[in-house]
N, C-alpha and C positions, 0 to 999 in steps of 0.2 A: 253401510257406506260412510255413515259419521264417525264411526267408530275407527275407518280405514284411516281418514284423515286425521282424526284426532290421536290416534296414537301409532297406528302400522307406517305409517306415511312421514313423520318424525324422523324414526328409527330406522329408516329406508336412507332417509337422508343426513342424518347423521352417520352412518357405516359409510355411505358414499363419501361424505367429508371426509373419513378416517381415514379410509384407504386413498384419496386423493393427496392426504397430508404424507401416510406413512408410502406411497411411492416416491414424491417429493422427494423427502427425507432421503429415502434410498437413492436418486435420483443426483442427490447433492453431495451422498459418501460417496459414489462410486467416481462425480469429478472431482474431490478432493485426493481420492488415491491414484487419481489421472496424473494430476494436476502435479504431486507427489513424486512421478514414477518419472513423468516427462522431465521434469529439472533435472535427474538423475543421468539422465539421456546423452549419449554423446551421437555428434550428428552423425556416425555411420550406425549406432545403432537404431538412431529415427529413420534413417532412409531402408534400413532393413526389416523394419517391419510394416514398409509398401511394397515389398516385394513376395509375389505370389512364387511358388515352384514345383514342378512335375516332382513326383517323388522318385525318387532313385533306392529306396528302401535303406536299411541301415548299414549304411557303409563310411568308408573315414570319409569319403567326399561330407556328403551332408554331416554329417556328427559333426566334421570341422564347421561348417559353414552355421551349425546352429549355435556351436557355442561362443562365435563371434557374433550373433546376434544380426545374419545377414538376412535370412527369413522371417517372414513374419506369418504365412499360412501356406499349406505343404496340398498339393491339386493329386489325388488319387490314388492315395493310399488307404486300405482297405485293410491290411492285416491287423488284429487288434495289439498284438504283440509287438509289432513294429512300431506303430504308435504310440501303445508305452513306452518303448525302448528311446524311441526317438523326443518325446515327451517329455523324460525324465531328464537326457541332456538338455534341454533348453530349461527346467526348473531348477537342475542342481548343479550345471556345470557352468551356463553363459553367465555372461557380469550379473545380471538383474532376476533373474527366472522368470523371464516373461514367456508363458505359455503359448504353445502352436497354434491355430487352429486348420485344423485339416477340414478338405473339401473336396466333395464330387457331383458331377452331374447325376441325381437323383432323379429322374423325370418323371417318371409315372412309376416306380415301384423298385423296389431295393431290391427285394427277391423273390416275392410274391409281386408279379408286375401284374396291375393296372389295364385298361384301358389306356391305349394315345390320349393325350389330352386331349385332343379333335374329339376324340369319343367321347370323352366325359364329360365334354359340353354339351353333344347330344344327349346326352340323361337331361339336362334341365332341373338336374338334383344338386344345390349345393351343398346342403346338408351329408350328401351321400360322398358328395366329392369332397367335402372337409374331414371325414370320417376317414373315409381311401387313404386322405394325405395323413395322417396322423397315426397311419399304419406302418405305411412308408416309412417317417421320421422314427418308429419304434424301433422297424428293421437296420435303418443303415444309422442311425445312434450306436446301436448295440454291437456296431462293428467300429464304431471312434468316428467316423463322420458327423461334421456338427453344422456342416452350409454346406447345402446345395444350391444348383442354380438355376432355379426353376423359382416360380413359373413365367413362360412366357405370355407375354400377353401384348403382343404386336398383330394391330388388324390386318389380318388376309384377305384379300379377296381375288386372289388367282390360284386355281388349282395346280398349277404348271411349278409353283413356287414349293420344294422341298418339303422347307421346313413349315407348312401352312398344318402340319399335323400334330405340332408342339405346340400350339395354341388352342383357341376356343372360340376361332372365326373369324367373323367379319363383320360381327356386331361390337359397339363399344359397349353397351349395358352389359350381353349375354358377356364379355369377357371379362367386364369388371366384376361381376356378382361373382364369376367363376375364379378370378383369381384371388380374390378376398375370400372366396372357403378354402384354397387350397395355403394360402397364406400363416390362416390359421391352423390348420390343420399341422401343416409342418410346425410352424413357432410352437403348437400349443398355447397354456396360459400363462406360463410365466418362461421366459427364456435360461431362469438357471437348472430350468428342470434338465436331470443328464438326457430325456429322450425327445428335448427341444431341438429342431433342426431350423437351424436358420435360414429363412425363405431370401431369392435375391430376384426383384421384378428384372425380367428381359426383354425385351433389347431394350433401351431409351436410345432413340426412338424413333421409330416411320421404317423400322426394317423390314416390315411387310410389306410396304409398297416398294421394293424390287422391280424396277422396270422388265417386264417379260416375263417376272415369274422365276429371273435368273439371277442365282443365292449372289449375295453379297454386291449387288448393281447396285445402278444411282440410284436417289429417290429423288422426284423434285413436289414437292408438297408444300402449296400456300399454305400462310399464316393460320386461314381460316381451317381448311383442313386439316394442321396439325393438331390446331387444338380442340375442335368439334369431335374429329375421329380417333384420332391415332394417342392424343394424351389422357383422354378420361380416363383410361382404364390405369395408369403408373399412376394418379392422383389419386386413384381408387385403393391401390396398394400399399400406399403411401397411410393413408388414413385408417387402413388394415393396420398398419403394423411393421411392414416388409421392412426389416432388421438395415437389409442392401439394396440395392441397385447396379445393374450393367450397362454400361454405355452398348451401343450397337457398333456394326459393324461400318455401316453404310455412313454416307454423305448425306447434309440435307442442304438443298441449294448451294452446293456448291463448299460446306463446310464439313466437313467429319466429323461422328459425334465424339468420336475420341476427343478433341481439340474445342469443341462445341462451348466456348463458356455460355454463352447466351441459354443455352439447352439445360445447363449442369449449375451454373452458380445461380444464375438469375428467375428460372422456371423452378427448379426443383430445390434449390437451397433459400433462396429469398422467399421468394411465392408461396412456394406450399411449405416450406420449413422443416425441410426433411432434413433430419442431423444424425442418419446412418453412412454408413460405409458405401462410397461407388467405385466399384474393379471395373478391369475393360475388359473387353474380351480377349481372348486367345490371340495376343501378338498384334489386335488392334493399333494400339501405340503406334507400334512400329509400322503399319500398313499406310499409315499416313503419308510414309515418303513411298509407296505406290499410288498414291490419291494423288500425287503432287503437288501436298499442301505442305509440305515442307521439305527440307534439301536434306538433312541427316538425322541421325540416331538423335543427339544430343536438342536438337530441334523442337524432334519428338515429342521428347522428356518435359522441354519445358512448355511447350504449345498441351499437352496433358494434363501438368501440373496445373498451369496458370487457370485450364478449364476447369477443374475442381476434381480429376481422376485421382481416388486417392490409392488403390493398390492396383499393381503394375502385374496382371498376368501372364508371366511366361514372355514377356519383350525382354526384361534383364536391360531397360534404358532406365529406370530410375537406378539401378543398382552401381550401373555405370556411369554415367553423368550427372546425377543431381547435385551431387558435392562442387564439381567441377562449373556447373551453373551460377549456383552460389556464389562461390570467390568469384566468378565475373559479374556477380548481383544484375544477375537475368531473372531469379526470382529470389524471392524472399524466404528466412530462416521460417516466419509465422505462416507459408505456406505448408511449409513440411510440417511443422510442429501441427496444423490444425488435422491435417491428414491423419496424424499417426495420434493423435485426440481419438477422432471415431474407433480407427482402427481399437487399441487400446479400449475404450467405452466397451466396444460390443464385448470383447473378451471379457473383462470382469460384468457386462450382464449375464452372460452365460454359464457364469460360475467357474469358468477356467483353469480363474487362479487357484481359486478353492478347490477345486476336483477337476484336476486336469487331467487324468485315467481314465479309460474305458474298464468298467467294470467287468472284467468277463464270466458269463453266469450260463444259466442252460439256453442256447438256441432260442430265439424267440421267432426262425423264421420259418414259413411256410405253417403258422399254427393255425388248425382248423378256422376261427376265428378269420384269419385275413383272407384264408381261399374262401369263405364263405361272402366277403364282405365284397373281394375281386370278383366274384361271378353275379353276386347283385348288381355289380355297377356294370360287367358288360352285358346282363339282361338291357339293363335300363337304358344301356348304349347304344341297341341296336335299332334301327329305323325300319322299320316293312314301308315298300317304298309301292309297289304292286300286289293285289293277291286277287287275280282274277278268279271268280265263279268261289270265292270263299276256301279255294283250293288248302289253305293253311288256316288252321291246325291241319295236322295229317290225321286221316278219320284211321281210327281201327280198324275197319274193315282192309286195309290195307297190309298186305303177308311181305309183301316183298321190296326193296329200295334198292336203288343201284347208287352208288355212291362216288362220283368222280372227280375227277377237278386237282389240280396241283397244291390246293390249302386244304385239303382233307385231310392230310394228315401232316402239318409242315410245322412242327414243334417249335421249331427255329424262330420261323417266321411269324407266327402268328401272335408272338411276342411286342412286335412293333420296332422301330427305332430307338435309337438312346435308350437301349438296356446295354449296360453293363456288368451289372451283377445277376441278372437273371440267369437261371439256369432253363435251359431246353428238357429236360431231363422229369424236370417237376411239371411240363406243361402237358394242359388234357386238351388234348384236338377233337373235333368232333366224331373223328371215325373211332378214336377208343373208344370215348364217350356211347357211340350208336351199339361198338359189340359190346358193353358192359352192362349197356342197359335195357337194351332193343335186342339184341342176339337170339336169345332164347325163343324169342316167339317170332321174330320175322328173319326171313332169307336177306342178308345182306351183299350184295353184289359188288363189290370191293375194286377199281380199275383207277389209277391215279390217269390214268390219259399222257398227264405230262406229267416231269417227274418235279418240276419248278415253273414257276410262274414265266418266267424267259423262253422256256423250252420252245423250240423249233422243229423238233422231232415227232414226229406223225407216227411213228411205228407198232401204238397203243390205242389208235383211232379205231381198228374194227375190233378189238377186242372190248372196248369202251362201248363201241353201239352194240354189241352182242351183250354184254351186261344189260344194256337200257331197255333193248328187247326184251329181256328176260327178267323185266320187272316193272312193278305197279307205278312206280313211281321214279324221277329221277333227281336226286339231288346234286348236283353242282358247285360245288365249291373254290371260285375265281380268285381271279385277285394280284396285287403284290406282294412279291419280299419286301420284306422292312429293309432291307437295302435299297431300293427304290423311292424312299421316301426320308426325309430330315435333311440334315444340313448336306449341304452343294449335293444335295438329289433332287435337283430339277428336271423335268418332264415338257418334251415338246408335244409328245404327242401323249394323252392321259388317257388312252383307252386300254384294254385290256394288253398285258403284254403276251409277249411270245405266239405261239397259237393257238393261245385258247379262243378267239371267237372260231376259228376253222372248226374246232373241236363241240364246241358249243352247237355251232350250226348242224354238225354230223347226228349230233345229238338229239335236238329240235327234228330234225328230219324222222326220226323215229315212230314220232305221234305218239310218244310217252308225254304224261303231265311233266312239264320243268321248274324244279325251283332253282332260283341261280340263288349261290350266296358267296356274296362277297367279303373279301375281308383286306383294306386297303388303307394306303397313309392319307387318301385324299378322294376327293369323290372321282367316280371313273365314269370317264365319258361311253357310254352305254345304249345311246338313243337307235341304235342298229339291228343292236342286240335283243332291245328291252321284248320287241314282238314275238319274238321266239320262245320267252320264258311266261310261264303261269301265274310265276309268282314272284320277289325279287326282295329277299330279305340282304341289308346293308349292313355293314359291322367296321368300322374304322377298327383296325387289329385291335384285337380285343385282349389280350392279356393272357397270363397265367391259365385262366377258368374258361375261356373262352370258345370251348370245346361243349362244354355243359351248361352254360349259358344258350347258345345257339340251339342244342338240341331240346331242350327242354322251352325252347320259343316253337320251334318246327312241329312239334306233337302236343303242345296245348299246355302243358302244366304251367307256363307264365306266358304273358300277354306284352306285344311290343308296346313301349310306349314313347322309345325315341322320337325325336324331331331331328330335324338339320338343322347345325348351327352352322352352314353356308348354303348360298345358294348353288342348286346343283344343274349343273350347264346341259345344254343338249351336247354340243360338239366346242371342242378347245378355243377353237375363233371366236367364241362370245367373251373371252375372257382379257379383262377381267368382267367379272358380273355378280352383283352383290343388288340386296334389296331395298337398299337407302342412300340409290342414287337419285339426282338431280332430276328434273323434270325436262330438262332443254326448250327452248323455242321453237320447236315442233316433236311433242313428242309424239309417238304411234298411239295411233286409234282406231276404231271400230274395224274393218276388214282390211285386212294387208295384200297388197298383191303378195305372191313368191316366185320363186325363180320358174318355177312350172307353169306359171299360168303367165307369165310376160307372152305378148302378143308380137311375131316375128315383126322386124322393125318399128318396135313402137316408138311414141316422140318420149324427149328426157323430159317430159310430164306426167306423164301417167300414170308414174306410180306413188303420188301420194305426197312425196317431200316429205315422209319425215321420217325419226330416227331409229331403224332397227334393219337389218341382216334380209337380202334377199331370200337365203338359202335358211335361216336359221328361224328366223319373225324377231319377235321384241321380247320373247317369252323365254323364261328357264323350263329343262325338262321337267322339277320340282323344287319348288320356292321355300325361301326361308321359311324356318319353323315347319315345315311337313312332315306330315310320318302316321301312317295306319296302324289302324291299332284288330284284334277277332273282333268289337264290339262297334260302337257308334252312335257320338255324343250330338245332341242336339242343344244350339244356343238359342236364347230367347231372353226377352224382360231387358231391354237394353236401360238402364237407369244412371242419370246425372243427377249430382245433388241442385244443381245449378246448371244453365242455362247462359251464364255471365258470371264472372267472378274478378275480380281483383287480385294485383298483384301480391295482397297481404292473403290470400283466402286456400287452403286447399279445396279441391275437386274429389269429390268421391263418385266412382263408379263402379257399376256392377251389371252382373247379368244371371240369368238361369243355365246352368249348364245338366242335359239330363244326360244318362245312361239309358241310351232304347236299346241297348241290344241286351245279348243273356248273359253276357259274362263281364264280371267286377274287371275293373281294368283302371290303367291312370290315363288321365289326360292332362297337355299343357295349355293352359290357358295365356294367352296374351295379349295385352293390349299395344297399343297401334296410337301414335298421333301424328299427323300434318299440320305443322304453320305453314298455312296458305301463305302468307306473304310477309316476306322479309329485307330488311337494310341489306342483307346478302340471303343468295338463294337457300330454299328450307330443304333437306331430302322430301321425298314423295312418302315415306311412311318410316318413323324411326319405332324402335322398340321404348318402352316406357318401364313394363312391369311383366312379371306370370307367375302365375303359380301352378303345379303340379301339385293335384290332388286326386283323389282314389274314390270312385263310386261303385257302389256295389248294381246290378242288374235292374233297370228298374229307379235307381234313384236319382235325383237332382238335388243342386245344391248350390244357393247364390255366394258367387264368387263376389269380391270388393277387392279394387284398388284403389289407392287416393295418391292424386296427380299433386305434385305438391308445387309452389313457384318455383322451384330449381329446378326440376323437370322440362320447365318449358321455356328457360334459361340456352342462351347458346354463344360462342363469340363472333363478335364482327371482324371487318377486315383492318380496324384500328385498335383490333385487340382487345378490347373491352367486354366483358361478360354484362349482357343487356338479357332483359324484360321485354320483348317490345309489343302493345298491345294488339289486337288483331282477332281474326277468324281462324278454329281451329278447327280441323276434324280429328275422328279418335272412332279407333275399331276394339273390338274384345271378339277373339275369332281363335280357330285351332293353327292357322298359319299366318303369315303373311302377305296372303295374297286373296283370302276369305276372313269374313267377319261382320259384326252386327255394328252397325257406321252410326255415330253420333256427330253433333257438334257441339261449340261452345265458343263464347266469345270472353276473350282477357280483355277489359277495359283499363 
């Protein structure tokens, strides 16, 4: 140890010096060839390179418009030869050769697709989901995409809401941990690397909170909640790394984040100091004058600009009025010039200027390597939510399976939302999966029931129960099309579509074993259902792999280990409903009446006064963080370093976590704390810390996390980030609604 500090510990810190000098260094060429380029500049060619554009592929329209220097990043184009082609005019034929950068929505996987991101939060794997993304960024690199725009990390907490599947929930922790792996993941380590994809945090910000659940509504979100909830996790991104940013689409009291300065210069440019690039979204800008925050295009433009929007996606209002702004000095030349600053920046971090070509070389896509890396991550994605009488794994004694359900075999589908490059074609559904692997030695009984998740058509129902008769077992395969889910695919009613509960019922009726499994953009309202079924393995569409993932959970060779990263509803009326809500001035306890046991005319007293659902109780069908696993851990040994601590002290906790059953398995462990009381109200239990670890049959293993002072940090309703001292509790449990309960007091 002397040794460590007298000479490894030096030399630790000395290489840290160097590379904090020679980033600098880099740091300070890259704004002297800004600085450089920008005098150069004439102001149509600064206003043209905040202008984003769909690609039109290579034709005299665009060819003109790039060598006048009116683009500055080209939305979705894919050919790599077009790219070049289109690449080369802006290097060797516009005034300056300032290179393209092209961009597409990347979300979960270029060609080898992913897990939804909903899914790959339920892994609890950032490690695994930084790996995914950096898979990703190698596939659609290798085709000239260099920004995407992902990830989202806007908190959800209504199933009913679309796009709650392009996120990572309804926790600010669980999204920030999850959007700093995938951050990285895509950037990589250095951004001039050619298979760097440049990450862009989505939405800024509160575009989850969607009144109803319906895409693109108001939000109206105090001060407090915007920045307790809905901002940790874009500050989180921010300190990642995240190259950009997108403004949202929505309102917040009443302002649009398009026009938002308060949101964009003053929270994310002053405060946290973020000096990347901020695009709006898809014609955002201009939706402003449907918000009716302002009266025209030109409006727009400068209510945009003055907020701090520096590339103008697909509105064509900076292209068109900014100049004309100007000479009315409605804004200033140093707004534009700071804009097309960033802009400019990122491109020579990225190496642009220097290799603005996509290399074209052998396919790197669909390589063993990533389908291997895509079915880890949708194992790890899946949640067992049920598995009565130990029903799953499927024992070998088992000859026969009947195999049903509209996502048995939906290649399409089981892709997810927001694929665009994915092909159907490459994907393994679970019915190949069962004849390829399972055929030979068992009868498989083959009957789609419905031919799509929608279907209405009954006319596969006796043939479906004639399969189920005719065999040991029944697996079930429910669910949505990925058309059902992402943007402006909101849901009033989130329970199974079309007829499959009729179908399911038919099913059930049999008195064959049922395993249902689902594979959806959001969790499905099921609480009707769940009795019917034996067992109820959960899968947010799981990707490419996600055929053999699923199968190889159903017959034992890997072990579920998902959690829910949302809370999951009995019926839609709870919603919204998330875990780290308020306490209220009467919240429910001990025994609830319900709608069945109300006494004919009874008085408006009797049932309790407080706050939860006649017909539903107070309760989720299954709560944050849950999910079964073949095995089953036991906690124990609950330890605080401390008892009281200070605001200068960290908290270290821990516990015993064993493995009593027979098979090695992972569990997620998390901790849990309550400020009891607070200047403003505390949530009833926020997430703090977990880890995801792997014990073998038989063993235990103490788990540590240490609560540090910013942990128990929050803001008030004067905006201020306070300490404030007090009584806390704190749980280390496998969900969030079980766990081994401590206290501790902040003096």
């Amino acid at each position: 140890m002397k040794r460590f500090f007298k000479t490894v510990l030096p030399k630790i810190v000395f290489l840290t010096l160097l590379v904090s000098c020679g980033n600098l260094k880099e740091n300070n060429l890259i704004d002297k060839k800004v600085e450089d380029l920008l005098s150069q500049m004439t102001l149509e060619e600064k206003i043209g390179q905040l202008v984003q554009q769909t690609t039109i592929g290579y034709t005299d329209n665009m060819i003109g418009q790039i060598k006048q220097g009116n683009i500055g990043s080209i939305l979705n184009e894919v050919d790599p030869d077009v790219i070049n082609n289109l690449q080369k005019v802006a290097m060797e034929e516009s005034r300056l050769g300032i290179p393209i950068l092209f961009a597409r929505d990347v979300i979960h996987g270029f060609k080898t697709i992913f897990p939804v991101p909903l899914g790959q939060a339920a892994s609890w794997n950032p490690q695994l989901i930084e790996e995914g993304s950096r898979i990703t960024a190698v596939e659609a690199t290798s085709a000239g995409v260099r920004w995407t725009f992902a990830p989202m990390l806007d908190i959800a907490r209504d199933q009913r809401w679309g796009r709650i599947v392009e996120g990572f929930g309804e926790d600010p922790f669980l999204t920030s941990v999850m959007g700093a792996a995938t951050i990285k993941g895509f950037q990589g380590k250095e951004l001039n690397d050619p298979a760097s994809l440049l990450a862009c945090a989505k939405h800024f910000a509160g575009y989850g909170a969607a009144e109803g659940g319906r895409d693109y509504n108001t939000t109206v979100i105090s001060t407090e909640q915007l920045r307790n909830t809905y901002l940790p996790p874009f500050k989180a991104a921010v300190e990642a790394g995240a190259g950009t940013l997108m403004v949202s689409f929505n309102e917040i009291n009443g302002i649009p984040n398009s026009g938002n300065t308060s949101l964009i210069r003053d929270i994310l440019r002053k405060e946290w100091g973020f000096d990347g690039l901020v695009v709006s979204d898809w014609n955002s800008i201009g939706e402003m004058l449907n918000h009716g925050y302002v009266e025209n295009p030109e409006q727009a433009a400068e209510a945009a600009l003055k907020a701090g929007v520096d590339m103008d996606m697909e509105n064509h209002v900076y292209l068109h009025h900014l100049a004309r702004l100007l000479k009315e000095n409605r804004i200033k030349e140093s707004m534009i010039d700071d804009a097309v600053r960033r802009i400019l920046r990122l491109k020579f971090k990225l190496g642009l200027f220097e290799n603005p070509y996509v290399e074209i070389k052998e396919s790197v896509f669909y390589a063993d390597e990533h389908l291997a890396k895509a079915k880890e991550t949708a194992i790890q994605s899946a949640i067992l939510l049920k598995n009565e009488n130990n029903i799953l794994p499927l024992s070998d004694k088992i000859k026969s399976i009947a195999v049903i359900g509209p996502m048995a075999d939906a290649p399409h589908d089981q892709l997810g939302t927001w694929v665009f490059d994915g092909e159907k074609s490459h994907t393994v559904t679970p019915l190949a999966t069962l004849r390829a692997e399972y055929g030979s030695r068992l009868k498989i009984n083959y009957v789609a029931g419905l031919n799509y998740s929608r279907d209405l058509d009954n006319k596969q129902f006796a043939q479906a129960v004639a399969a189920a008769k005719a065999s040991d077992v029944v697996l079930f395969f429910g669910g949505e099309e990925s058309i059902l889910s992402g943007e402006a695919h909101s849901r009033a009613d989130i329970s199974l579509p079309g007829a499959q509960k009729d179908l399911l019922a038919k099913i059930a009726e049999t008195g064959k074993p049922v395993i249902l499994i689902v594979m959806a953009g959001r969790a499905i309202e099921i609480y009707k259902e769940l009795p019917l079924v034996d067992a109820y393995l959960f899968s947010f569409h799981p990707g490419t792999m996600g055929g053999p993932a699923l199968v190889d959970l159903i017959f034992g060779k890997t072990v579920p280990s998902g959690k829910l990263p949302v809370t999951y509803p009995k019926m839609v009326g709870q919603m919204p409903l998330y875990y780290n809500h308020k306490n209220t001035g009467r919240p429910p306890a001990g025994e609830l009446e319900t709608i069945e046991n109300i006494p004919l005319e009874a008085g408006q007293v009797s049932l309790g006064n407080t706050s939860y659902y006649l017909d539903a109780g107070k309760d989720p069908l299954f709560p944050f963080g849950y999910g079964l696993s073949y095995t089953t851990f036991e906690y124990s040994d609950l330890k605080l370093s401390a008892t009281e601590i200070t605001g200068k002290d960290n908290l270290r906790v821990s516990c015993t976590v064993k493995n009593t059953g027979n098979r090695e398995a992972a569990e997620v462990v998390q901790l849990y704390i309550r400020d009891l009381v607070g200047s403003v109200t505390r949530p009833v239990k926020e997430l703090k810390a977990f880890d995801k670890i792997t014990l073998k049959a038989g063993e235990s293993q103490t788990v540590e996390f240490t609560l540090t002072p910013d942990a128990l940090k929050f803001r008030n309703n004067q905006n201020q980030q306070v300490l404030e001292p007090g009584n806390f509790n704190l749980w280390i449990g496998p969900n969030s609604a079980e766990g081994l309960k401590g206290a501790f007091i902040l003096k």
